[in-house]
Backbone and ligand atoms as CSV (ligand in chain L), in Angstrom:
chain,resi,resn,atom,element,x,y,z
A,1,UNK,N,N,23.198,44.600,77.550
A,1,UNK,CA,C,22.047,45.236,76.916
A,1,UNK,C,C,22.386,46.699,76.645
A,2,UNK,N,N,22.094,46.865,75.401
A,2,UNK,CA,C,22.038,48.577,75.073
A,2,UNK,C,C,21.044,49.061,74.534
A,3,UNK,N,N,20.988,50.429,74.265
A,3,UNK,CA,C,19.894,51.163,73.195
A,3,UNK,C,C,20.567,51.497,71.733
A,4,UNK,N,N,19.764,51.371,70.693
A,4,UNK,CA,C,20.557,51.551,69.610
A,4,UNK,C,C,19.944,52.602,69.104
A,5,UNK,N,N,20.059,53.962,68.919
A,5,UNK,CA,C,19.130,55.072,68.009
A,5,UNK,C,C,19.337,55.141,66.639
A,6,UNK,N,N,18.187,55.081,66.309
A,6,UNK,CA,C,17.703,55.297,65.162
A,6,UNK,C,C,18.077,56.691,64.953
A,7,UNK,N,N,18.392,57.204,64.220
A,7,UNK,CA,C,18.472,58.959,64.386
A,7,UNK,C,C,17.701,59.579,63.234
A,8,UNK,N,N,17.865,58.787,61.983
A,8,UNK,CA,C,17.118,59.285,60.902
A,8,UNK,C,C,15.054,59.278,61.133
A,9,UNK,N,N,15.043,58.093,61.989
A,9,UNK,CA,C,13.839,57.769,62.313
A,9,UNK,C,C,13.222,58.314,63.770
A,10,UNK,N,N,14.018,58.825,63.955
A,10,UNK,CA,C,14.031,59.280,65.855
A,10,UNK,C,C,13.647,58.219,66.386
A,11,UNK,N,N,14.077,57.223,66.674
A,11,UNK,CA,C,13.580,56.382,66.981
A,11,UNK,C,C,14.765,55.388,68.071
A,12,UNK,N,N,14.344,55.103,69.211
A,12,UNK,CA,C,15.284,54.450,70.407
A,12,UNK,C,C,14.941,52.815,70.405
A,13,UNK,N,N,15.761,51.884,70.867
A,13,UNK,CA,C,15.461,50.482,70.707
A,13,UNK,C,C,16.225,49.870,71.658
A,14,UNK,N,N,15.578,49.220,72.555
A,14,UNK,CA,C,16.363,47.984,73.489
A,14,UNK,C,C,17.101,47.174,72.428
A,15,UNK,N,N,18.320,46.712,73.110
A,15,UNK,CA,C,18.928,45.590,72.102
A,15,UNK,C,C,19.303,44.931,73.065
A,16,UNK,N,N,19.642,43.679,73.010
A,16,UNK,CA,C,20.570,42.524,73.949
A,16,UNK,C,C,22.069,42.985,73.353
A,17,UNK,N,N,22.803,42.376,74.502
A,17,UNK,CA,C,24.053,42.097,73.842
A,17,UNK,C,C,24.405,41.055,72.450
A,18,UNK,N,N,24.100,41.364,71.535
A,18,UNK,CA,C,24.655,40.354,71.079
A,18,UNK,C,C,23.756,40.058,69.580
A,19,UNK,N,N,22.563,41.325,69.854
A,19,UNK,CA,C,21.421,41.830,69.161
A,19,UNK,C,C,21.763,41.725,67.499
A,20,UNK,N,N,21.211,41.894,66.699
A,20,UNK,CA,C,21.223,41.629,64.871
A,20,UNK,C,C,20.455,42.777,65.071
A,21,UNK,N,N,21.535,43.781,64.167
A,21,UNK,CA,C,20.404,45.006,64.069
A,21,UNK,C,C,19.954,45.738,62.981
A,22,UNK,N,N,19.981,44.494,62.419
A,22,UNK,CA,C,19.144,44.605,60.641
A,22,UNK,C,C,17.600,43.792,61.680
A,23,UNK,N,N,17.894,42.680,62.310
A,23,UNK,CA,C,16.459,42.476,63.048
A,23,UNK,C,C,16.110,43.496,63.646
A,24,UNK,N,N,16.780,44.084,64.983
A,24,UNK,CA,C,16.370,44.822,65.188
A,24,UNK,C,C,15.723,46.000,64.774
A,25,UNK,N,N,16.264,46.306,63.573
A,25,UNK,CA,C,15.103,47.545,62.838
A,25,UNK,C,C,13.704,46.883,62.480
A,26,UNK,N,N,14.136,46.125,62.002
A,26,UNK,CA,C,12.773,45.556,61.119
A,26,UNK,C,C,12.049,45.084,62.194
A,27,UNK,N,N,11.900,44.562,63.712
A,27,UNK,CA,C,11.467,44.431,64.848
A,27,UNK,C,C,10.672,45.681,64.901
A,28,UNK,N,N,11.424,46.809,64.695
A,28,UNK,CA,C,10.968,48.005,65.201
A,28,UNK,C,C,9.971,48.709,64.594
A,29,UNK,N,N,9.861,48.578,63.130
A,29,UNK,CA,C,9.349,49.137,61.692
A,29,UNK,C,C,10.398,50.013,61.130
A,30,UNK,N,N,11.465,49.724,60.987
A,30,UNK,CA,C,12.015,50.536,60.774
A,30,UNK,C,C,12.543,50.403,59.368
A,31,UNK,N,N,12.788,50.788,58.629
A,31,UNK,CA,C,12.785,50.160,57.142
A,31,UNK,C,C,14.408,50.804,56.523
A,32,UNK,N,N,15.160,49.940,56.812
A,32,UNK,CA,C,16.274,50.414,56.427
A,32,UNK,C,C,17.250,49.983,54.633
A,33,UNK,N,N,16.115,49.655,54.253
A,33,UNK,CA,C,16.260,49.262,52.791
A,33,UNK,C,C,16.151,50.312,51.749
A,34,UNK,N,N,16.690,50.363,50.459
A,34,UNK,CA,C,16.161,51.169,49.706
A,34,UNK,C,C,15.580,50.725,49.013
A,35,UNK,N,N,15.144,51.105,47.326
A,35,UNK,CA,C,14.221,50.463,46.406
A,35,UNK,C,C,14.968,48.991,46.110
A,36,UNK,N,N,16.165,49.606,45.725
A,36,UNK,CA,C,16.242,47.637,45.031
A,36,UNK,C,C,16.533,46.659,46.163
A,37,UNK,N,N,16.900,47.055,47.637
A,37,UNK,CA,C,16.926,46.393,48.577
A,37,UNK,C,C,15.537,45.867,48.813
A,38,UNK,N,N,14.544,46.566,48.955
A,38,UNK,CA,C,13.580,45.771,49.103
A,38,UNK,C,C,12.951,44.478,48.161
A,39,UNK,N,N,13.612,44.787,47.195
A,39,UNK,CA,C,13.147,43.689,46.165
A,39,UNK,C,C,14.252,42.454,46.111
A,40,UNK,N,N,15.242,42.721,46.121
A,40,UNK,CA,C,16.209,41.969,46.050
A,40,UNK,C,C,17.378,41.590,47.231
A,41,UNK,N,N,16.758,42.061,48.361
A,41,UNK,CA,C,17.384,41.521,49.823
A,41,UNK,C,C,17.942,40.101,49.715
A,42,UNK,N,N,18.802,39.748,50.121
A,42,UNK,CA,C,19.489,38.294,50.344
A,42,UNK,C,C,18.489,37.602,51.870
A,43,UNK,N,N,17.561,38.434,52.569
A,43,UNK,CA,C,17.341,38.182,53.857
A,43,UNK,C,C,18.357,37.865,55.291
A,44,UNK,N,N,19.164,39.071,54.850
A,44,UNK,CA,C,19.932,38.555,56.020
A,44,UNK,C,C,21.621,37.817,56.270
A,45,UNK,N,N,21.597,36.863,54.807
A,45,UNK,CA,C,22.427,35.982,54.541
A,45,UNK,C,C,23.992,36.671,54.143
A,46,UNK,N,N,23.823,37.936,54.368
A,46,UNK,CA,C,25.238,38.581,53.885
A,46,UNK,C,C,25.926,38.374,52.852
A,47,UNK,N,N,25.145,38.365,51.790
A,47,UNK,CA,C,25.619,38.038,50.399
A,47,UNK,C,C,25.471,39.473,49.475
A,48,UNK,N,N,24.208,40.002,49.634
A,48,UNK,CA,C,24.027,41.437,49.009
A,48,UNK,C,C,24.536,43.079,49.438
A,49,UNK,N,N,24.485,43.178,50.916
A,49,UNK,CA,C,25.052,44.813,51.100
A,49,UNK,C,C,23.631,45.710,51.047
A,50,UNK,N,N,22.713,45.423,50.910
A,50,UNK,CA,C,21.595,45.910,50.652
A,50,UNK,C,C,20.801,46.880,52.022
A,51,UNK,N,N,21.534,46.402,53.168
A,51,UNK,CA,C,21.367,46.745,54.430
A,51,UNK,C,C,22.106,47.101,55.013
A,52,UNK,N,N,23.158,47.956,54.366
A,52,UNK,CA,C,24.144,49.036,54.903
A,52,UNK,C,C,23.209,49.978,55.618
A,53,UNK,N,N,23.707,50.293,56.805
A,53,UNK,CA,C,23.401,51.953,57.373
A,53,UNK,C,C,24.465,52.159,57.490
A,54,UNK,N,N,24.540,53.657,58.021
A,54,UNK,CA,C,25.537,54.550,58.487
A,54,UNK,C,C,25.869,54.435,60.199
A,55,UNK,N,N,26.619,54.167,60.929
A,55,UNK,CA,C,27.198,54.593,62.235
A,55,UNK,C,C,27.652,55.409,62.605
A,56,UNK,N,N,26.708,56.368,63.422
A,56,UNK,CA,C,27.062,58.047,63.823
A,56,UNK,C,C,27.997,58.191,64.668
A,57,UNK,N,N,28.021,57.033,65.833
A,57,UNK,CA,C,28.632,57.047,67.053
A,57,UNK,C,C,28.372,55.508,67.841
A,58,UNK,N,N,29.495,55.401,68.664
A,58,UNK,CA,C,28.996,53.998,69.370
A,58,UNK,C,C,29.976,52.827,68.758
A,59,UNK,N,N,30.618,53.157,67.536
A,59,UNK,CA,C,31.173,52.171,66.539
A,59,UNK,C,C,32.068,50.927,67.655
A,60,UNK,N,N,32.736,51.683,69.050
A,60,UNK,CA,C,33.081,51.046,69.522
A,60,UNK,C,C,32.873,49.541,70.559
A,61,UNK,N,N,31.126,49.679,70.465
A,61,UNK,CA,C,30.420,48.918,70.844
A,61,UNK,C,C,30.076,47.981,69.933
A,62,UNK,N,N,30.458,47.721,68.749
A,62,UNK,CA,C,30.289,46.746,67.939
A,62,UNK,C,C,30.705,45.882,67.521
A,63,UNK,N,N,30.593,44.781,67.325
A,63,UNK,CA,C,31.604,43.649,66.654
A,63,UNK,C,C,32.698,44.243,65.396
A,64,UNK,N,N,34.082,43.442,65.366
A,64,UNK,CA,C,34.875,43.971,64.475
A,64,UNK,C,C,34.148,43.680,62.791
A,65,UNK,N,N,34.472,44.623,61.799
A,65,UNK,CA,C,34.192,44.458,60.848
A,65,UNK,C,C,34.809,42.677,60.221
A,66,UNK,N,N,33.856,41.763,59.777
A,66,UNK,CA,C,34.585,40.319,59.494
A,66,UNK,C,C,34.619,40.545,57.864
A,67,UNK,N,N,35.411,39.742,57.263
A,67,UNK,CA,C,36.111,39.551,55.908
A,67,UNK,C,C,34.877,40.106,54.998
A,68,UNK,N,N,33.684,39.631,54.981
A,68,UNK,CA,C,32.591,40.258,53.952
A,68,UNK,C,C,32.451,41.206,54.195
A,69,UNK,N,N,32.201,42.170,55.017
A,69,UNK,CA,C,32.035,43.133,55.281
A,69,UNK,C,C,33.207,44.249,54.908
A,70,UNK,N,N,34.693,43.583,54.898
A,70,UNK,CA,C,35.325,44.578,54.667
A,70,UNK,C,C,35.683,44.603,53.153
A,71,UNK,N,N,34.959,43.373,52.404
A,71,UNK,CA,C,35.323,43.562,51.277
A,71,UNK,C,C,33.938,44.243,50.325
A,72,UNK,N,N,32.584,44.013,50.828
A,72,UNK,CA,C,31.495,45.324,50.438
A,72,UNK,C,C,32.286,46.445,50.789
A,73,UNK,N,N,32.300,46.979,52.106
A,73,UNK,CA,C,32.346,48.216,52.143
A,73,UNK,C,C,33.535,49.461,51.868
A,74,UNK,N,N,33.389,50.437,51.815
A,74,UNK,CA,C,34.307,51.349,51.472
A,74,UNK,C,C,35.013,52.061,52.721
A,75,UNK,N,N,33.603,52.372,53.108
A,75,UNK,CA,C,34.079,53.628,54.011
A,75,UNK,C,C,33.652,52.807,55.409
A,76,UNK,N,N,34.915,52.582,56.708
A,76,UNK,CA,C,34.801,52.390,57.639
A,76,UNK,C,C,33.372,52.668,58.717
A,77,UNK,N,N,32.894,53.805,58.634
A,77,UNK,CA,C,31.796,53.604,59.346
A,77,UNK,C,C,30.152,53.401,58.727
A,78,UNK,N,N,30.116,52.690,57.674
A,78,UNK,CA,C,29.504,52.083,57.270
A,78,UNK,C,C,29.319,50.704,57.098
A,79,UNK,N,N,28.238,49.890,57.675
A,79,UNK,CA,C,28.260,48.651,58.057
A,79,UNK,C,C,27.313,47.594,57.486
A,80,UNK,N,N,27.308,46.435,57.518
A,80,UNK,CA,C,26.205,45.560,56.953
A,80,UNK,C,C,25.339,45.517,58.250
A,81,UNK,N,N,24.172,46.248,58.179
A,81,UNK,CA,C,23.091,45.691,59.250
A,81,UNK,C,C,23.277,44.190,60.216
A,82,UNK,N,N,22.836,43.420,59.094
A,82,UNK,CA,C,22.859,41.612,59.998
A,82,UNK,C,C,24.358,41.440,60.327
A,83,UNK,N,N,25.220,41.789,60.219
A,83,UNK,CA,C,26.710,41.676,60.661
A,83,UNK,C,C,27.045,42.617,62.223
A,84,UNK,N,N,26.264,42.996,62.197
A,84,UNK,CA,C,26.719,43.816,63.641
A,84,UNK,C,C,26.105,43.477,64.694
A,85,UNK,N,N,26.947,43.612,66.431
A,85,UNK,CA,C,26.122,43.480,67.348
A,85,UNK,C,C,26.100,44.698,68.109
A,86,UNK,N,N,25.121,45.384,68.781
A,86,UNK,CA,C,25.655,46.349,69.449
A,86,UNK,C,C,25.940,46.207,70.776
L,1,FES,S1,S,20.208,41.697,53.526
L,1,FES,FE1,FE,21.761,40.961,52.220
L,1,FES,S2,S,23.588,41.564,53.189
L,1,FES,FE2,FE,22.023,42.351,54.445
């Protein structure tokens, strides 16, 4: 079990090991979408990228980046929400 901070939101969160923390925000209210994410979310299914955040710190507590993920993203500490555990 860990805490995952929100930092943009000030905001602290129990997680399990093993936690989804695209759920976990949205558990929380935390709205980590932008405009066309909210309209056009995949829900989860890791097909869109729409639920990237940023990782300030901690990166080492997370599952390794898997094949979709490294082919959305650019920049290493940026992640697909539903792809990570903390
Ligand atoms: S909601 Fe589509 S990849 Fe996260």
């Amino acid at each position: 079990m860990g805490n995952i901070n929100f930092v943009k939101e000030n905001k602290e969160v129990v997680a399990a090991d093993g936690a989804n923390l695209r759920l976990k925000a949205m558990e929380n209210g935390i709205d980590i979408y932008k405009v066309w994410g909210k309209m056009m979310n995949c829900g989860g299914a890791g097909q869109c990228g729409t639920c990237i955040v940023e990782i300030t710190e901690g990166m080492e507590n997370l599952s390794p980046l898997t094949d979709v993920e490294s082919k959305i993203l650019k920049k290493s500490r940026i992640i697909i929400a539903l792809l990570v555990k903390p």
